[in-house]
C-alpha positions in Angstrom: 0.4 -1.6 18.2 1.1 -1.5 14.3 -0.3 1.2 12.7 -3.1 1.1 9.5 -2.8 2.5 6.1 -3.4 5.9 6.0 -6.7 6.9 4.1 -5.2 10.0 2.4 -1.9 9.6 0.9 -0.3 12.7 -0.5 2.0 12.7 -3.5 3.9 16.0 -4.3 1.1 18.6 -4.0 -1.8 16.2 -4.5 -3.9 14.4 -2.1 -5.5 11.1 -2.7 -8.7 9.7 -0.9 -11.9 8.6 -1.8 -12.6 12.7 -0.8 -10.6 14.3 -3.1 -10.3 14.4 -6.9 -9.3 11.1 -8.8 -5.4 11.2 -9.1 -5.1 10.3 -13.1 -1.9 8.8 -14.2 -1.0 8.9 -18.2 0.6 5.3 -18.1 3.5 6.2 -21.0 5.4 3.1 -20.4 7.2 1.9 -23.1 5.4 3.8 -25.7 7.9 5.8 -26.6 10.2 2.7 -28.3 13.1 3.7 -27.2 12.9 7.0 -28.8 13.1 10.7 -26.5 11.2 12.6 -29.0 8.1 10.5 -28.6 8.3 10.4 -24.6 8.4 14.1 -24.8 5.4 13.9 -27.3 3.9 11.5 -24.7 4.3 13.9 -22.0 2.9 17.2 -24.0 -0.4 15.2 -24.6 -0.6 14.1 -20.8 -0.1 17.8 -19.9 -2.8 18.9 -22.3 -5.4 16.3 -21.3 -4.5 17.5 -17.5 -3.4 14.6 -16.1 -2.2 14.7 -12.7 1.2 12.5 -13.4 2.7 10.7 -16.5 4.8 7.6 -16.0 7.2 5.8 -17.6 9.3 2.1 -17.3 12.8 2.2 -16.9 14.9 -1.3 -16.9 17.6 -2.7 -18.3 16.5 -5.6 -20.1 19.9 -8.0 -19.3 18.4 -7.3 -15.6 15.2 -8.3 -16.0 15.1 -10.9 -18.5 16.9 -14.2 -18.7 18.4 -15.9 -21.4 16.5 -18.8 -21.3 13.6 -16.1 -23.2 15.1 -14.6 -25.6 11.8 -14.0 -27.4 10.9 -11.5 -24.7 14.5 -10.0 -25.0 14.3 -9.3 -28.5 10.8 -7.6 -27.9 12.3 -5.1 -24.6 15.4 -4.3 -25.9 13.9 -1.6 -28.2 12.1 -0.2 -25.9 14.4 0.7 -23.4 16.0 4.5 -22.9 19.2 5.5 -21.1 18.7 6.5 -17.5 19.9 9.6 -18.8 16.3 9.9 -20.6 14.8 9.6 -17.6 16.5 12.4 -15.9 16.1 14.7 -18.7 12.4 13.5 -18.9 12.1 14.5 -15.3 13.2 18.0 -16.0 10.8 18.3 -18.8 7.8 16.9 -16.7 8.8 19.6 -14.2 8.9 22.2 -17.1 5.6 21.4 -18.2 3.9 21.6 -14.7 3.1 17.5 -14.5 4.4 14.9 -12.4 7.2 13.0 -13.4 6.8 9.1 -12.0 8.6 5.8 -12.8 8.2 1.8 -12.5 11.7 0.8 -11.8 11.6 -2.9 -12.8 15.2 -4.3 -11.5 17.3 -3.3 -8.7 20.0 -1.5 -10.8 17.0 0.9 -12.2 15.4 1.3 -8.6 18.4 2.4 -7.2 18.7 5.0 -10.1 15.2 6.0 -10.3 15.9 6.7 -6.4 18.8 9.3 -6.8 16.0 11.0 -8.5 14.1 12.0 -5.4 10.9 10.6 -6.7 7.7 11.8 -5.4 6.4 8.4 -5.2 7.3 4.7 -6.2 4.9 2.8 -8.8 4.8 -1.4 -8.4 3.3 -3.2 -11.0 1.7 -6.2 -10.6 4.3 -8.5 -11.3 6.2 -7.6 -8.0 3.5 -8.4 -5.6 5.1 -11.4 -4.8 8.7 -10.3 -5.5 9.4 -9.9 -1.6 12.8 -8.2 -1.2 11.9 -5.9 -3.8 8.8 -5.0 -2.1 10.8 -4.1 1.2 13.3 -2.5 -0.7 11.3 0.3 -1.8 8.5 0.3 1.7 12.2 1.4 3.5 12.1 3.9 1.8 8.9 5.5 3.5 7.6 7.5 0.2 4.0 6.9 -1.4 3.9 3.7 -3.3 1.2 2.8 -5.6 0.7 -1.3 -5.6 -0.9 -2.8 -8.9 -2.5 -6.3 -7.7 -3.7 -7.9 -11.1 -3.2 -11.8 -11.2 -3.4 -12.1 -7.5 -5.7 -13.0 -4.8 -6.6 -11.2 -1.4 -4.3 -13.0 0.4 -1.2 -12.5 -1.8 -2.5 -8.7 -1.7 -2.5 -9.1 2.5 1.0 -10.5 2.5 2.1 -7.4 -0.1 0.1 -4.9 2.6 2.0 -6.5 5.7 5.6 -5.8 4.4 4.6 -2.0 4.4 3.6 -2.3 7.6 6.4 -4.2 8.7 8.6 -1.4 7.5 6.2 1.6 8.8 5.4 2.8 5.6 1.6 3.8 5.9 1.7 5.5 2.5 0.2 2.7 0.3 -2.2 2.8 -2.3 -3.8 -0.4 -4.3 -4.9 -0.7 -7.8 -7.3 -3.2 -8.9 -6.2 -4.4 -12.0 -6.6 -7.6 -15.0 -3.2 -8.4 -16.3 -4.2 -9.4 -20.2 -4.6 -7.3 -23.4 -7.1 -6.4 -23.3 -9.6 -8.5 -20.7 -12.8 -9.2 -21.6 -15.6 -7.3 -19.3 -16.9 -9.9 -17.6 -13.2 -10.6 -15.8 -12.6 -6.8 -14.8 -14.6 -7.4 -11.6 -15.1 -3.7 -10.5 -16.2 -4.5 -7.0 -12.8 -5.6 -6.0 -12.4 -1.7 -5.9 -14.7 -1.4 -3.4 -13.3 -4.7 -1.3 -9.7 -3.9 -1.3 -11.3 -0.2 0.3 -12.9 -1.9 3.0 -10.5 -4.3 3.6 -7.5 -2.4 3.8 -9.1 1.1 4.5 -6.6 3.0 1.9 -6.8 5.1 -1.3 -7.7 2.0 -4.3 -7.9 3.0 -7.5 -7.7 0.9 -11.3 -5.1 -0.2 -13.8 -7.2 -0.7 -16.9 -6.0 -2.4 -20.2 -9.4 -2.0 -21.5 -10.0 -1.1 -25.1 -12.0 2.4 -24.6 -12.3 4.3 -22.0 -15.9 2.5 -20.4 -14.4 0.5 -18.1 -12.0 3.6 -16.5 -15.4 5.7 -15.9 -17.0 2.9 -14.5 -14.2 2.5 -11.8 -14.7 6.2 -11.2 -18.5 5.6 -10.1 -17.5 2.6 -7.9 -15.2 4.3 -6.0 -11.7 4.6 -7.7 -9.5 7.3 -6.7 -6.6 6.6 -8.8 -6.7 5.6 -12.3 -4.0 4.6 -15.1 -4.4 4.0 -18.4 -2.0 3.8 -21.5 -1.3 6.3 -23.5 0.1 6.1 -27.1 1.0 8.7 -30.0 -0.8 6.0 -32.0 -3.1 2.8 -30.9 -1.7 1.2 -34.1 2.0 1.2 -33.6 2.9 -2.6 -34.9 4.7 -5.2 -31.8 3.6 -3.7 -28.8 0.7 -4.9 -26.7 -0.1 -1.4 -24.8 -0.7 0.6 -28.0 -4.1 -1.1 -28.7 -5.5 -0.8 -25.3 -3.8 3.1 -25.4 -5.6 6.5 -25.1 -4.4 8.4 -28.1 -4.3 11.8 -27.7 -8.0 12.7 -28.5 -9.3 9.6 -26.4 -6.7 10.7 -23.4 -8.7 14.5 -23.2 -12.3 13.1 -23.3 -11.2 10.6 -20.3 -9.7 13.0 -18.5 -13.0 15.8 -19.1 -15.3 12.4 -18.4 -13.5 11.6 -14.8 -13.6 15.5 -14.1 -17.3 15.4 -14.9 -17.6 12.3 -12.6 -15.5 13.5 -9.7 -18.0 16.9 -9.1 -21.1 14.5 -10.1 -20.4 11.7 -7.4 -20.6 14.6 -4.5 -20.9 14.3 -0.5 -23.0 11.5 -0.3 -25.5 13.7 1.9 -29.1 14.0 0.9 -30.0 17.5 -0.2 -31.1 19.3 -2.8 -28.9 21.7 -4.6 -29.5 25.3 -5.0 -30.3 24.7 -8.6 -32.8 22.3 -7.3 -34.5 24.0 -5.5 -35.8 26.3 -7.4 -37.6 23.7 -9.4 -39.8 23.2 -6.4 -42.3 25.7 -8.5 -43.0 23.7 -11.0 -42.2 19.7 -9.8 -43.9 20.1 -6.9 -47.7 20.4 -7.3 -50.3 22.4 -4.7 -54.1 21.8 -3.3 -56.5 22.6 -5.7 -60.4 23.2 -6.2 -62.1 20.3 -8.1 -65.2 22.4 -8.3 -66.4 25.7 -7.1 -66.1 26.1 -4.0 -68.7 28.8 -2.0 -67.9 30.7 1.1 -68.7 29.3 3.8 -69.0 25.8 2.4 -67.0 23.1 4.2 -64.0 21.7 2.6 -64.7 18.0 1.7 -61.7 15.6 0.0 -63.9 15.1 -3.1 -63.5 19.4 -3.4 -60.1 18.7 -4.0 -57.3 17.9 -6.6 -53.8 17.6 -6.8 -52.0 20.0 -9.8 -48.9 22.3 -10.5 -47.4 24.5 -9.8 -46.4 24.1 -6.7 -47.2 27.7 -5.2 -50.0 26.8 -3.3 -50.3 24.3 -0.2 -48.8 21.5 -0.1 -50.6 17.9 -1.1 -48.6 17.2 2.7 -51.0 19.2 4.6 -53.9 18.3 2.9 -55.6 17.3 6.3 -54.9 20.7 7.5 -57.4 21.7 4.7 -60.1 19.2 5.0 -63.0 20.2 7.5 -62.6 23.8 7.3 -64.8 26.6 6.4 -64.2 29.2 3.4 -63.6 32.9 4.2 -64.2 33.5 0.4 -65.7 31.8 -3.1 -62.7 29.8 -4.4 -63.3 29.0 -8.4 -62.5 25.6 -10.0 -58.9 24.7 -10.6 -57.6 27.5 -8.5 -54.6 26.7 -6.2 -56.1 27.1 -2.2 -54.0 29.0 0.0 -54.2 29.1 4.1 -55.6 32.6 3.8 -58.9 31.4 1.6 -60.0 29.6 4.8 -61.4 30.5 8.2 
């Protein structure tokens, strides 16, 4: 019998599940533009907004573009670094305490980014239907996170089922709108929540969102990844990431806002928190006398009102006070207790 996707998938020290802390990639990319100093400067601010990974794209352009569009050559070119880059910008991610991961997009670049005994292999979304490359990387039975913007669930089963072919368990989907940026009404948050109980894996969200809105929102839905671009400036001129990029600032507050998020979403179980309960005092309100009430009388409904604090009996047992006799005088607006009556 072939086995499922597992629900927690574990990259270096870090497990990811719907249970544990949202897993928050600082997508670098190709922000850098071809220069070292402003990868490293991309990876300083990941490590001080506390991200859990930063990741970078490493190609060569003559391998992933053809001549027939030279328009898109011209635009990669500049942006690429030396695989030498990429091994010193390793080292410095290990340095700095943060994870170090990669989207190899041709087979030269896979094979290199290999040698580097990744933690864990990133697919973006245009691979989903690039089949050999797909079963290239699932051989390799190491965590693989699967972008699936500008496909449909049954390009995203066929994706699922080459992992499975190859026995690699360790999969985990992101939702994801390939444009820059997409407008809210395509972003379709629920898909979070369908590829989970689909596929029964970690799912978390790509977002090329203007803002951070949309990230927090996949948060609350469910996400337990996310990614989101991150620039030294959102203004940088040619590039299509840098506007829908956390700078700096941005990247901290989305980071504290997921944090906040991740202790607010909680077990799912219904009780009230120690903090909570000691509002019973004053939320909650108690039985008390409408009127004067004499000893000896019998306790009728129109005696009785409902007020805080909450100290006294409880409105609940209300029909455990009705019909009984006083042991004492009990003066208006005074909160009844058991003892007051016979």
């Amino acid at each position: 019998m072939r086995k499922k996707l597992s629900n927690v998938v574990q990259i270096g020290s870090r497990h990811v599940s719907s249970d544990n802390p949202v897993f928050v990639i600082a997508e670098a990319g190709v922000n850098h533009f071809g220069n070292i100093e402003i990868a490293k400067h991309l990876v300083d601010m990941a490590v001080i907004a506390r991200a859990d990974a930063v990741k970078f794209q490493i190609f060569r352009t003559e391998n992933l573009v053809s001549s027939v569009a030279p328009d898109w050559i011209e635009r990669l070119k500049p942006k690429e670094l030396p695989y030498d880059a990429f091994k010193y910008l390793k080292e410095y991610c290990e340095q700095k305490g943060i994870m170090f991961l990669a989207t190899a997009h041709d087979d030269e670049s896979l094979d290199f980014y290999s040698s580097l005994n990744p933690l864990a292999y990133k697919i973006g979304s245009g691979e989903v239907s690039n089949t050999p490359y797909l079963r290239k990387i699932a051989k390799k039975k190491k965590p693989v996170i699967l972008s699936t913007g500008m496909y449909d669930m049954d390009d995203v089963r066929d994706a699922v089922n080459i992992f499975l072919d190859e026995g690699n368990t360790n999969l985990i989907l992101l939702h994801c709108i390939t444009c820059y940026p997409p407008v809210p009404e395509d972003i379709n948050l629920k898909v979070i929540n369908t590829l989970q109980k689909e596929f029964g894996c970690p799912v978390g969200y790509s977002d090329h969102t203007i803002g951070n809105d949309m990230v927090l929102a996949a948060v609350a839905v469910g996400a337990s990844v996310i990614e989101k671009h991150i620039a030294v400036s959102k203004n940088a001129p040619g590039s299509q990431d840098c506007p829908v990029s956390c700078d700096e600032r941005d990247l901290i507050e989305m980071v504290n806002s997921i944090r906040k998020i991740d202790k607010a979403l909680g077990t799912g179980i219904k009780t009230p928190s120690e903090k909570e309960l000691k509002s019973k005092e004053w939320a909650r309100k108690s039985i008390v006398a409408k009127v004067d009430i004499k000893r000896g009388d019998v306790i009728t409904e129109d005696m009785l009102t409902l007020k805080r604090p909450g100290t006294g009996i409880s409105p609940e047992d209300i029909s455990k006070v009705i019909g009984r006799r006083t042991k004492r005088n009990i003066k208006i607006d005074s909160l009844l207790q058991f003892d007051d009556l016979q």
